[in-house]
TORNU-166445 format. One record per residue (C-alpha): residue number from 1; x, y, z. Coordinates in Angstrom, 3 decimals. Example, Ala and Ser with C-alpha at 12.3 -4.5 7.8 and 13.67 -1.06 7.14 Angstrom:
<sites>
1 12.300 -4.500 7.800
2 13.670 -1.060 7.140
</sites>
This chain:
<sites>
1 104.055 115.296 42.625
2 104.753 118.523 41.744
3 101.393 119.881 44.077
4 99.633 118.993 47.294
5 96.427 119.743 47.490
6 97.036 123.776 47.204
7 100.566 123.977 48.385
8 103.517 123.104 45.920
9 106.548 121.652 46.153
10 108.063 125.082 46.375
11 105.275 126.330 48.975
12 102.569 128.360 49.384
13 100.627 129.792 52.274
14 97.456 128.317 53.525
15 95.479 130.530 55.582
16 92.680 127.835 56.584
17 95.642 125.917 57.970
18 96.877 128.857 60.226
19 92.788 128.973 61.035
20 92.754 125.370 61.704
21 95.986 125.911 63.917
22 94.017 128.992 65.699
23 90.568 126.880 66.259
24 93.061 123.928 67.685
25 94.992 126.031 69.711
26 91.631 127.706 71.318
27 89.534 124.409 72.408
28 92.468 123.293 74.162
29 92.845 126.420 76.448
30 88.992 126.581 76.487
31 88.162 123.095 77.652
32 91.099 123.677 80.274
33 90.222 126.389 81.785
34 86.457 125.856 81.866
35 85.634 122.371 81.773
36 88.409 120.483 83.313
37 88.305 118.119 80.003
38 90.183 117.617 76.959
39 88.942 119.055 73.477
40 90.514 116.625 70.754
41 92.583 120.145 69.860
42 95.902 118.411 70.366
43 94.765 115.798 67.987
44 93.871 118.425 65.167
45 97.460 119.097 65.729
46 98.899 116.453 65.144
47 97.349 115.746 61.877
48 98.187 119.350 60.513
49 101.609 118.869 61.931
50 102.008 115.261 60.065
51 100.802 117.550 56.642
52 103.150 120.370 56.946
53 106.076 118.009 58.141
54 105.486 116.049 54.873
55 105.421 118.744 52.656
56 108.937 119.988 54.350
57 110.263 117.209 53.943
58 109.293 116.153 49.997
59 110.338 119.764 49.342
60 113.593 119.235 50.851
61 113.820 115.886 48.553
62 112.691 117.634 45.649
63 115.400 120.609 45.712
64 118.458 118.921 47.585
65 118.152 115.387 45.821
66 117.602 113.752 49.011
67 116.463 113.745 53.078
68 118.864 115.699 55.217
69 117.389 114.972 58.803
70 120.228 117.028 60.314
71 119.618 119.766 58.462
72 115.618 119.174 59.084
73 116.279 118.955 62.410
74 117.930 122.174 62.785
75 115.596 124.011 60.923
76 112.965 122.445 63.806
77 115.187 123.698 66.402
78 115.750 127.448 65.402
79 111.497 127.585 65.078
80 110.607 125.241 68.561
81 113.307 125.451 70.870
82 113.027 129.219 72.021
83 109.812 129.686 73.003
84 109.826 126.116 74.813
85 112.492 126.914 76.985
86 111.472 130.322 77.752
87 108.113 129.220 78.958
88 110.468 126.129 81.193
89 112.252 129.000 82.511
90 109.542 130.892 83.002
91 107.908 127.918 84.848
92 110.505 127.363 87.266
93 110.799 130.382 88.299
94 106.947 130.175 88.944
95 106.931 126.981 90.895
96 109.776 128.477 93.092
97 107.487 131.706 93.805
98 104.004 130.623 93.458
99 103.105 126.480 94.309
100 103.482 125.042 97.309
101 106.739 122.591 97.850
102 104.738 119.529 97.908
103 104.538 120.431 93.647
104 108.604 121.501 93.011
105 109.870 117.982 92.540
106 106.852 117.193 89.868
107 107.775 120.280 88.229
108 110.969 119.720 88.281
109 111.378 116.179 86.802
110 108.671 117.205 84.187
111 110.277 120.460 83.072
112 113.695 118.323 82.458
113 111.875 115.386 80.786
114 109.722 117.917 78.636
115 112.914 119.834 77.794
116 114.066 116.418 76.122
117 110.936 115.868 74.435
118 109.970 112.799 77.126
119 107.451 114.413 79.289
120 104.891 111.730 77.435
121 106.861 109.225 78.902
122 107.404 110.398 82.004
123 103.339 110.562 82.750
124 102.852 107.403 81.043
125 105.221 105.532 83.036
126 103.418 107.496 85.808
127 99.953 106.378 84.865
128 101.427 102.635 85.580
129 102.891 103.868 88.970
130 99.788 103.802 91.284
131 101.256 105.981 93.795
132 101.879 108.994 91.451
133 98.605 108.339 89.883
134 96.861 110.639 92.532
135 99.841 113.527 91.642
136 98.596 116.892 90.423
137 99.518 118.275 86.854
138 102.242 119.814 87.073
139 102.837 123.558 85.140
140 104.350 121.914 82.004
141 102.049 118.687 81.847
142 101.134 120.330 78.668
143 104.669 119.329 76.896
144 103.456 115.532 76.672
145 102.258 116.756 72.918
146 105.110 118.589 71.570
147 106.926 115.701 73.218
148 105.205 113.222 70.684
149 105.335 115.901 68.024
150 108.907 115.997 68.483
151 109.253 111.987 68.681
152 107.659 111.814 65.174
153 109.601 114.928 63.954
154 112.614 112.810 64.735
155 111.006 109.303 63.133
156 109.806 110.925 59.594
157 112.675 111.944 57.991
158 113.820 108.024 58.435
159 110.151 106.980 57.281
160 110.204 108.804 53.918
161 113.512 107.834 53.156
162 112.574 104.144 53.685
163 109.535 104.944 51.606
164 111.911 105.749 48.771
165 114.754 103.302 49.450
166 111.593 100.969 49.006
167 110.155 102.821 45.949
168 113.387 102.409 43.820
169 113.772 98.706 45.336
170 110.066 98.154 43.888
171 109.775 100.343 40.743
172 107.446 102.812 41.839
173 107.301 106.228 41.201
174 107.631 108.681 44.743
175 104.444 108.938 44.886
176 103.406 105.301 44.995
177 106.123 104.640 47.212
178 105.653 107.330 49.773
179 101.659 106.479 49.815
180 102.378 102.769 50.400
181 104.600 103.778 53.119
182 102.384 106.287 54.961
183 99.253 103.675 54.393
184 101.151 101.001 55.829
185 102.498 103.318 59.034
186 99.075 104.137 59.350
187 97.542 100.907 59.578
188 100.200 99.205 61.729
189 100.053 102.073 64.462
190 95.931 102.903 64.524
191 95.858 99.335 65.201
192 98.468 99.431 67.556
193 96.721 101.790 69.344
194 92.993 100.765 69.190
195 94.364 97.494 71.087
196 96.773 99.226 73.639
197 93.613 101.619 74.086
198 91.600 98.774 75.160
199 94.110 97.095 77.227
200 95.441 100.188 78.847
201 94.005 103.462 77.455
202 96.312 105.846 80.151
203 99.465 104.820 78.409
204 98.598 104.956 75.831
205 96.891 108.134 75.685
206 100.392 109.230 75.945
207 102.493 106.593 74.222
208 103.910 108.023 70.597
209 103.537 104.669 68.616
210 99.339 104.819 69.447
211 99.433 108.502 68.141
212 102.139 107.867 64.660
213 98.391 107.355 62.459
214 97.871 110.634 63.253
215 101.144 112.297 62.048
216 100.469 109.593 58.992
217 97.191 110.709 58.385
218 98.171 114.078 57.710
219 100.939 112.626 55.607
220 98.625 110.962 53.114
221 96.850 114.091 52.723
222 99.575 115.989 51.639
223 100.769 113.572 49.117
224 97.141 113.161 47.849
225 95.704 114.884 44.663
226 92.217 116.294 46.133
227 92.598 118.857 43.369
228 90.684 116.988 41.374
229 87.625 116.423 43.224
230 84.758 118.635 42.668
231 85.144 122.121 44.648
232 81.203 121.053 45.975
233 82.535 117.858 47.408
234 85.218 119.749 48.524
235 83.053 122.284 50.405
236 81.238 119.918 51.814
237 83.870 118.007 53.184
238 85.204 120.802 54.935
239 82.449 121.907 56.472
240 82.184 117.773 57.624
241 85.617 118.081 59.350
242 84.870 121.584 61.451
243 81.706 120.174 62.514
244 83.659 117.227 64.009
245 86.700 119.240 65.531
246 83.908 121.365 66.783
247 81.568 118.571 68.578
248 84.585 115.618 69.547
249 84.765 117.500 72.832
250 81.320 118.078 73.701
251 80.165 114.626 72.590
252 83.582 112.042 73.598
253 85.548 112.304 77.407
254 88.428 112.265 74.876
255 90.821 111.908 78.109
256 89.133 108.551 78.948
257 88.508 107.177 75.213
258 91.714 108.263 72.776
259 93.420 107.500 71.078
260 92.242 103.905 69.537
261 89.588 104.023 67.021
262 87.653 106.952 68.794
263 90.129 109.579 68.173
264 89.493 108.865 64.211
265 86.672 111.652 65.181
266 88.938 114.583 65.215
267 91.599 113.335 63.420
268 89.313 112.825 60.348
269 87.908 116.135 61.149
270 91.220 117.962 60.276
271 92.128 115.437 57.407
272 88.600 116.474 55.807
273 90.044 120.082 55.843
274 93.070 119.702 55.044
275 91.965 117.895 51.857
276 89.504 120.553 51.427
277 92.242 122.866 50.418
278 92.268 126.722 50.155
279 90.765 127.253 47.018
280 87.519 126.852 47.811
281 86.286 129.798 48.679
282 82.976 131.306 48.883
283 80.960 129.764 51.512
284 83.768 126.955 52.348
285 85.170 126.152 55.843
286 88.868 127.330 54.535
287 86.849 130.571 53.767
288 85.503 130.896 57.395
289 89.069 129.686 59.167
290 91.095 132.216 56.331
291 89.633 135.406 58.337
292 92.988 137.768 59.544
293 91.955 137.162 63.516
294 92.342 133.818 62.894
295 95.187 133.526 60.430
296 96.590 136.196 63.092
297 96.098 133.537 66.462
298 97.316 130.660 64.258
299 100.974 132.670 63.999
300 101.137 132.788 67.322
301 99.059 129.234 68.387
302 102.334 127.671 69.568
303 103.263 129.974 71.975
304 99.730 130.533 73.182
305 99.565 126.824 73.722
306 103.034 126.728 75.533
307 101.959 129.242 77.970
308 97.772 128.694 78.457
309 98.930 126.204 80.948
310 101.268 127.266 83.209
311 99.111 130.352 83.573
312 96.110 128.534 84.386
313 97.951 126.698 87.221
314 99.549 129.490 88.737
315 96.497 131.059 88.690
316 94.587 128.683 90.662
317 97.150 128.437 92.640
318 97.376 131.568 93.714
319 93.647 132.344 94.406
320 93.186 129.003 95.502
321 90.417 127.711 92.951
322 89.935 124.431 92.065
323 87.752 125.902 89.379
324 88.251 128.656 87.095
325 85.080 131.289 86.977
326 84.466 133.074 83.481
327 86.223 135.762 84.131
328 89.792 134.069 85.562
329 89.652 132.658 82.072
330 89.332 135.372 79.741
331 92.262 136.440 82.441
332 93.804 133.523 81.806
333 93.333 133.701 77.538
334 93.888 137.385 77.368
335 97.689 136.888 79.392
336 98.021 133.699 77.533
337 97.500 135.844 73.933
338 99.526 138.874 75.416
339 102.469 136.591 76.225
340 102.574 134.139 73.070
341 102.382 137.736 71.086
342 105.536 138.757 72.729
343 107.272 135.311 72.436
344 106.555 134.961 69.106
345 107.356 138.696 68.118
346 110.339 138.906 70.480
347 111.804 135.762 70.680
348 111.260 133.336 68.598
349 110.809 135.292 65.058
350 114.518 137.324 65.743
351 116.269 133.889 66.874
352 114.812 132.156 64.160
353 116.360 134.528 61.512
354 119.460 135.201 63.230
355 119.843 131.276 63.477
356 118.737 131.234 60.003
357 121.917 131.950 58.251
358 123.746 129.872 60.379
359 124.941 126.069 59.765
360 123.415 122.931 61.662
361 126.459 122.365 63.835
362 125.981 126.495 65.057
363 121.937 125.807 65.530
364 122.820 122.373 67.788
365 125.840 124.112 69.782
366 123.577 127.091 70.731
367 120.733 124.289 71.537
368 123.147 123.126 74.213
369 124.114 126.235 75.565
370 120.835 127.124 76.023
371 119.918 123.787 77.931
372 122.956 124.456 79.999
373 121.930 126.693 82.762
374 118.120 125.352 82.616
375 119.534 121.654 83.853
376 122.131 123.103 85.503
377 118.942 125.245 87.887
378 117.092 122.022 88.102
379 120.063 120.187 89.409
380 120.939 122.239 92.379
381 117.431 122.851 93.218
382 116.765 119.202 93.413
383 119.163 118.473 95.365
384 118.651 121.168 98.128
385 114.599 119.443 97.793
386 116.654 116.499 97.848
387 118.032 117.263 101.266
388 115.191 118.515 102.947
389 113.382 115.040 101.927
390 116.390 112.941 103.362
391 116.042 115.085 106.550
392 112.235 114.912 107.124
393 111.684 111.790 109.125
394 107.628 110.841 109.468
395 107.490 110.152 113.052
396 106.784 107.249 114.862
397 104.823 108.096 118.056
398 103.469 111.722 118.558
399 102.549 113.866 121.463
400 98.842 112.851 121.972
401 98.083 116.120 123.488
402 99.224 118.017 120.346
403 97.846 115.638 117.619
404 94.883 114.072 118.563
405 94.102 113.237 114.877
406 91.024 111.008 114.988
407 90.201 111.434 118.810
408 89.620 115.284 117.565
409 86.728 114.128 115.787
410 85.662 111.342 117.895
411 85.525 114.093 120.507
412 83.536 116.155 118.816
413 86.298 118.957 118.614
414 87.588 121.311 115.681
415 88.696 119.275 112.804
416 91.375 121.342 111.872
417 94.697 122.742 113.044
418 96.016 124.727 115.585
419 97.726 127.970 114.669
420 100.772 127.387 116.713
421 101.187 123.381 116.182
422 103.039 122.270 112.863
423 100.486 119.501 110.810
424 102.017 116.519 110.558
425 102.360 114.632 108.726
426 104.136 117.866 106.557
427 101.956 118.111 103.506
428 105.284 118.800 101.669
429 106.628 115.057 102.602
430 103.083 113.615 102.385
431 104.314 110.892 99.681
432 107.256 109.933 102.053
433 104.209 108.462 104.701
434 103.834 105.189 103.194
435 102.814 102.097 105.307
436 105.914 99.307 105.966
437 104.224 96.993 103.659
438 106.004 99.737 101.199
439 109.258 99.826 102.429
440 109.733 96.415 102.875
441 109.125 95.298 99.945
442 105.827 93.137 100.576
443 103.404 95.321 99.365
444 102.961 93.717 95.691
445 103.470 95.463 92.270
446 101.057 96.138 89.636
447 102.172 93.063 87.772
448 102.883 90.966 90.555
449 100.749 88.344 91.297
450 102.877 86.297 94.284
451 100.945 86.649 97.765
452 103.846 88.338 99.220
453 103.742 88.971 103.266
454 104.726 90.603 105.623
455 104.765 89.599 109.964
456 104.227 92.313 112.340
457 103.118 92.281 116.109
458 104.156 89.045 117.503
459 105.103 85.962 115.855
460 103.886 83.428 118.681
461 100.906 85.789 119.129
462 97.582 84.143 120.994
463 95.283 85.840 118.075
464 96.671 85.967 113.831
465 95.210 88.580 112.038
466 95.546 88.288 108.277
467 95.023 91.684 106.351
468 93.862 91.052 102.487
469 92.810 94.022 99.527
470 94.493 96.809 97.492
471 96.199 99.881 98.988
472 93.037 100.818 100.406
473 93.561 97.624 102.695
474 97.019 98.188 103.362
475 96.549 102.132 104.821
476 95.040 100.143 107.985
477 98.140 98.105 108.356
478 99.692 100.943 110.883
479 96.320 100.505 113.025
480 96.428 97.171 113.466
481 100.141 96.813 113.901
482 99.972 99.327 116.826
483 97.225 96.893 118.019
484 99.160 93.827 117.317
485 102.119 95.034 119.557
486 99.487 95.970 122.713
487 97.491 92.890 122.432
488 100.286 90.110 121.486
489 98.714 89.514 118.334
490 100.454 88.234 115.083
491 99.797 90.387 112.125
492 100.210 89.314 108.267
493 99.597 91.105 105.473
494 98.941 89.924 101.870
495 98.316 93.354 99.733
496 98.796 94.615 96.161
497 98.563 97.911 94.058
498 95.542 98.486 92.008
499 94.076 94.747 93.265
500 90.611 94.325 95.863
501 90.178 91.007 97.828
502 87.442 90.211 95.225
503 86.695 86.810 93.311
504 85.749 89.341 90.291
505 88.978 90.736 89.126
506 87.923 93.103 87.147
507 86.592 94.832 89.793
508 89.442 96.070 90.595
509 91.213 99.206 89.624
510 94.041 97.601 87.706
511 93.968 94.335 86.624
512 97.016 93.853 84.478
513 97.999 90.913 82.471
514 94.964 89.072 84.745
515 97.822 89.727 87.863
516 95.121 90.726 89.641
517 92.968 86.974 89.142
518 96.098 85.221 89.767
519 96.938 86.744 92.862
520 93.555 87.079 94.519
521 93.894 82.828 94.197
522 97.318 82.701 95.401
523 96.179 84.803 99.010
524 93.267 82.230 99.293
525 95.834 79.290 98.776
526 97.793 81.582 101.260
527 94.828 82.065 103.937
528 93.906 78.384 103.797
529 97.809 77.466 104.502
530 98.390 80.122 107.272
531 94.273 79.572 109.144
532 93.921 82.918 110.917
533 91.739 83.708 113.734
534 90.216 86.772 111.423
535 90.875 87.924 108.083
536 90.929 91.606 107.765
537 90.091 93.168 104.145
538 87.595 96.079 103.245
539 83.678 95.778 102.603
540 83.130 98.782 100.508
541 84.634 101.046 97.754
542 83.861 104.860 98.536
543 82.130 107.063 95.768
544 84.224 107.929 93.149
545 83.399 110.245 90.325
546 82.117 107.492 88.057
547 79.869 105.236 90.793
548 78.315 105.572 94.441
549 79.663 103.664 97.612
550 78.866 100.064 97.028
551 79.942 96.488 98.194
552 81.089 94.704 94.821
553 79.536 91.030 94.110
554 83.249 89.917 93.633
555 83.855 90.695 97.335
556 80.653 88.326 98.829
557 82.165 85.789 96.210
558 85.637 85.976 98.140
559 83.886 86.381 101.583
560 81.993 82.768 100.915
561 85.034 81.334 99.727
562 86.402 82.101 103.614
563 83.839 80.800 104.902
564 84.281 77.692 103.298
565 87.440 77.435 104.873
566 86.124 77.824 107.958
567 87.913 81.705 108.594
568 86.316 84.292 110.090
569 86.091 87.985 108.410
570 86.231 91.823 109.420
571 85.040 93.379 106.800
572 85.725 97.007 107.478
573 84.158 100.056 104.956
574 86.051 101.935 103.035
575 87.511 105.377 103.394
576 86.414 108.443 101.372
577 87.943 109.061 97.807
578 88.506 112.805 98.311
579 88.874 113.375 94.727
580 92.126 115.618 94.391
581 94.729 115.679 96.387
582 94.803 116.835 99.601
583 98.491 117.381 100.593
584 98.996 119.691 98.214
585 95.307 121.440 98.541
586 96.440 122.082 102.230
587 99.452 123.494 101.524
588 97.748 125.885 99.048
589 94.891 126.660 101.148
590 95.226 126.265 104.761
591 93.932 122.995 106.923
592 90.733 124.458 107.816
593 89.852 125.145 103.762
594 86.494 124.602 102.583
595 88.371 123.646 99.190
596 89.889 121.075 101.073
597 87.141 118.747 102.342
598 84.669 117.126 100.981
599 80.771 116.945 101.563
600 80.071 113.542 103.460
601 77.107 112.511 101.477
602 79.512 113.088 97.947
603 81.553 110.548 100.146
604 79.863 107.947 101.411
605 76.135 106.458 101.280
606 73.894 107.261 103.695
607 72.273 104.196 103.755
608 74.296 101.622 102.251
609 72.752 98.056 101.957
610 75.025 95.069 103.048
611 74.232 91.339 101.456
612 73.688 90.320 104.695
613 71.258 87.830 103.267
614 73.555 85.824 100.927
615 76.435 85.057 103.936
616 76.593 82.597 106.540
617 75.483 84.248 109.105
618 74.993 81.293 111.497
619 78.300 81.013 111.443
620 79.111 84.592 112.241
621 81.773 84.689 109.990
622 81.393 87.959 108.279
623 81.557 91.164 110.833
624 81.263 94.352 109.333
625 82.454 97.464 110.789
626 81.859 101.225 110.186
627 84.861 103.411 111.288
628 83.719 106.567 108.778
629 82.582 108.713 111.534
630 86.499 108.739 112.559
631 87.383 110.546 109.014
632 84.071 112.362 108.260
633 81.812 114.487 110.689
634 77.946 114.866 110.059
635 78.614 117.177 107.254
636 81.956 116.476 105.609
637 85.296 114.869 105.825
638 87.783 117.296 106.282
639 91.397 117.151 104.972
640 93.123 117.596 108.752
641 91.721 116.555 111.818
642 93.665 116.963 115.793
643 96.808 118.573 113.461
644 97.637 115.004 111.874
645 97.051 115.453 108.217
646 94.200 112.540 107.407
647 95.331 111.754 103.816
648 98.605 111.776 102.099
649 97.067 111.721 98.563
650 93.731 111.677 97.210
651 92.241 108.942 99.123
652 95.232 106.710 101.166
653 94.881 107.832 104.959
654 98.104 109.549 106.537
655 100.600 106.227 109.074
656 100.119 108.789 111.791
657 96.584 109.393 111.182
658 95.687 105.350 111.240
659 97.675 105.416 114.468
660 95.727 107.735 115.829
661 92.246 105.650 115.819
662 94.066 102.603 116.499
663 91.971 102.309 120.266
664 88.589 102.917 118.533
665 89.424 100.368 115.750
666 90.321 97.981 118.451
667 87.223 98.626 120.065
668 85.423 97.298 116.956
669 87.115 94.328 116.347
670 86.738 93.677 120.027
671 82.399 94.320 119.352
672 82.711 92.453 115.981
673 82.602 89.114 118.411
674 78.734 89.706 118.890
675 76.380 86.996 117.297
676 76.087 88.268 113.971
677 72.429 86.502 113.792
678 71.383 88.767 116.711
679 71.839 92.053 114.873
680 68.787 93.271 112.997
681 69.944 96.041 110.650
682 71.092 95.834 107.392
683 73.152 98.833 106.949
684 75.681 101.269 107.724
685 73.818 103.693 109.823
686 74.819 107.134 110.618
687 76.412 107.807 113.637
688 79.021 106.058 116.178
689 80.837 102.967 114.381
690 78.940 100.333 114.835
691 79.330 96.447 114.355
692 77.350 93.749 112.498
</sites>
């Protein structure tokens, strides 16, 4: 064991590795900043980083005796930890002068978790929380990689010196044992992760224990002997592996696929050259990736990674682009090469030797005092955010005169905002405008599958109204309330995140652990129990990126099911999926943005069929109403309309903004009592809301 494919026990330098490092470090920045997608880069990293990190490590074994993770571990910290929390610093300081407030908090509790190697954590846990789902990257969003990197960097030491606990346990040589080991590590986690992939591929995109193949893979290429294979083979198998680092991007949507079995693509890719080794030379892919600009980028590809981010957002930012034209991004790549040069030349290469000849117990003291002041700044500052939050109070009622909200457009008046008349609700408190079905606790959990509910209005009301769907169902509960208290009317509401009133649960966004099936049967047990004069859910789901406005089978399933119980239905269409989020868009822009609004037809259909045909409609149970003119006008649907800010995220409609068109939705309902059987059409037509 006394090589590894090229690079001994004592060490050697591999250019194609820097190269590989380079090429890695370049499709992430380039599919960032010009495609909005992810490369498979990252994962290219992680497999060289699982090879090197080996190779440390069984050197370290091989000259001290034995695995010293402290000592490891400082060594990791006098390379990573200066040029990370310079670029923290650096994006603190950048949020404070350059995004809008309604982004400080994110950055904030992401720059402390990705200090602490957790920021992978922190968005997974935030891929299961459907209201930060709709949250923009923040500048160090990045960090959820070195956070894994880190996570295994802290795992492997304890790894290989099970591998030889087990080796001497078992009579193998270190070898043996350490390829056992790695095999095994390998197998449990790609598994792992090809069935957490299926059954919830945002967490794990970002959970550690779906990504430790990767590290392993890299591992078992290291303690491999591909010396021995044909330098032809060889060749070709590193030309194999650049082809596939080369095409994963352009051919996967790695951000919606990986990791599971699908990230094998570029992970392979990098294993193939890897194994390829630096010796082959003429006409090889180690030849190609060995050139000096590219061993030259690969010294600096970790700071150039670090910093390609939080340049790219404070560039869009501050020119207010949602995209990035070609020449913002060779802006972007030529700051992004400018500062990782300096980092690396100023920074990180003196600290590194200065910190060099010092113990462990020096390296981990000056670690602290480093992190001192950087939690220390993100401790005062969110609490003075803190303050301002506790202050802001989303109001109740509102001068009608001042914030028309929807009777702007239903007037036919400017959209937008007035120069001299504050938006409310503040874009900067947006995510503090949540309906009372929030606050109070009724509004069911992900995992939840108990029809919770909540009363409003009256509770000996002459007409019950029972409201029924996802969040998208619930953002009309401050309409109808407002109604409920005018008209004597008893309000319930029956709502979950990430569920639709649908007999097909799969329909909906997030059906976890089948919560979604078993509550959708539990509300009909409910509805059956409580008999309501009308049932109140949603009839469409608004064009997304992935499918056009349409009325999902499940839905006509549920909407028979009411009418077997003899319940009548208002069936109201959904509001538009803006597609980022507006809040923060209006804080960057302005209310009357272009950037913020989207084109109506992108929206919502312009002629969308109903199933009129397969309902009762003798019985005039199902009324379907059209209330889209109230957040779009002919052309588009803007982000602000009569100063009330429309949506507090990407797609869930402002309290004060449903209050707003509470009369007109009132009028609907009150239209939605002509015989169904009498109206002829069979879809939403454009124009004034209109009833079938």
């Amino acid at each position: 064991m006394d090589r590894h494919n090229g690079a001994s026990a004592a060490g050697s330098f591999r250019g194609d590795i820097e190269g590989l490092r380079a090429l890695a470090a370049l499709l992430v920045a380039i599919f960032h900043i010009w495609m909005n997608k992810v490369s498979g880069g990252v994962d290219v990293f992680f497999v060289a980083s699982g090879y090197l990190i080996t190779l440390s490590l069984l050197r370290q074994c091989e000259q001290q005796g034995r695995v010293r993770p402290l000592v490891f571990w400082a060594g990791l910290a006098r390379r990573l930890l200066p040029a990370a929390l310079l670029v923290i610093a650096a994006v603190l300081l950048g949020t404070w002068l350059l995004l809008p407030r309604s982004l400080w908090m994110p950055s904030m509790k992401e720059s402390l978790a990705a200090m602490f190697y957790l920021e992978n954590w922190l968005l997974a846990l935030n891929s299961v929380d459907y209201l930060a789902r709709d949250n923009l990257p923040s500048p160090v969003q990045h960090y959820w990689a070195l956070s894994a990197q880190g996570q295994f960097y802290a795992l492997w030491p304890f790894v290989i010196m099970l591998a030889l606990y087990l080796g001497r346990r078992l009579q193998l040589n270190r070898r043996q044992a350490v390829m056992l080991t790695f095999a095994g590590v390998f197998i449990l986690s790609l598994g792992f992760s090809i069935i957490h992939t299926a059954a919830n591929q945002t967490f794990a995109y970002f959970n550690t224990f779906a990504r430790v193949w990767q590290f392993a893979l890299g591992g078992l290429v290291a303690i491999m002997p591909w010396a021995s294979i044909p330098a032809e083979i060889r060749r070709v198998m590193g030309w194999l592996g650049l082809v596939a680092i080369l095409s994963c991007g352009m051919v996967l949507d790695v951000s919606l696929s990986f990791p599971g079995y699908v990230a094998l693509w570029p992970s392979l890719g990098a294993a193939l050259i890897l194994a390829a080794g630096a010796t082959v030379v003429g006409g090889s892919a180690g030849r190609l990736l060995s050139i000096r600009p590219l061993i030259w980028l690969g010294g600096i590809s970790y700071a150039f990674y670090l910093w390609h981010w939080p340049i790219m957002i404070f560039f869009r930012a501050t020119f207010a682009e949602l995209g990035v034209a070609w020449y913002g991004g060779v802006l972007i790549l030529l700051l992004s090469l400018l500062l990782a040069w300096g980092t690396t030349r100023l920074i990180e290469k003196p600290v590194r030797s200065h910190l060099g000849r010092r113990s462990p117990g020096f390296v981990y003291v000056t670690a602290l005092a480093a992190f001192a002041p950087l939690v220390l700044a993100i401790a005062l500052w969110r609490n003075e955010v803190q303050g301002l939050a506790e202050q802001y109070q989303v109001p109740e009622t509102v001068d009608a005169s001042l914030y028309p909200g929807a009777r702007a457009l239903a007037a036919g008046l400017a959209h937008g905002s007035t120069e001299d008349t504050a938006i409310i609700p503040e874009p900067f408190m947006a995510s503090r405008d949540v309906p009372k079905p929030y606050r109070e606790g009724c509004h069911q959990s992900l995992l939840g599958s108990e029809a919770s509910a909540c009363q409003y209005g009256h509770a000996d009301g002459v007409l019950t109204i029972a409201v029924a769907g996802s969040s998208h169902a619930t953002h009309w509960v401050p309409a109808l309330e407002k109604i409920a208290l005018q008209r004597n009317w008893r309000l319930v509401s029956y709502t979950k995140n990430g569920c639709r009133f649908t007999a097909n649960a799969d329909e909906s966004p997030d059906n976890r652990q089948n919560s979604c099936a078993v509550w959708n049967d539990n509300v009909l047990a409910a509805l059956e129990q409580l008999a309501p004069d009308l049932v109140f859910t949603t009839a469409t789901v608004a064009a997304t990126a992935d499918r056009p406005e349409h009325v999902p089978d499940g839905y006509v399933e549920q909407w028979k099911k009411l009418q077997q119980m003899q319940l009548r239905i208002i069936a109201v269409r959904d509001t538009p999926f803006m597609g980022f989020h507006v809040p923060t868009c209006v804080d960057i822009n302005g209310a009357d943005s272009r950037h913020c609004s989207r084109p109506r037809e992108q929206a919502l259909a312009a002629d969308l069929r109903l199933p009129l045909e397969e309902l009762d409609a003798k019985e005039q149970a199902i009324h379907f109403i059209d209330m889209s003119d109230y957040f779009c006008t002919r052309d588009s649907c803007p982000a602000v309309a009569g100063n009330v800010l429309i949506y507090k995220d990407r797609s869930h409609i402002s309290t004060v903004y449903m209050k707003s068109l509470s009369g007109f939705l009132a009028e609907a309902i009150d239209r939605s009592s002509w015989p169904l059987a009498e109206r002829q059409a069979s879809h939403f037509p454009r124009g004034r809301p209109l009833v079938f």
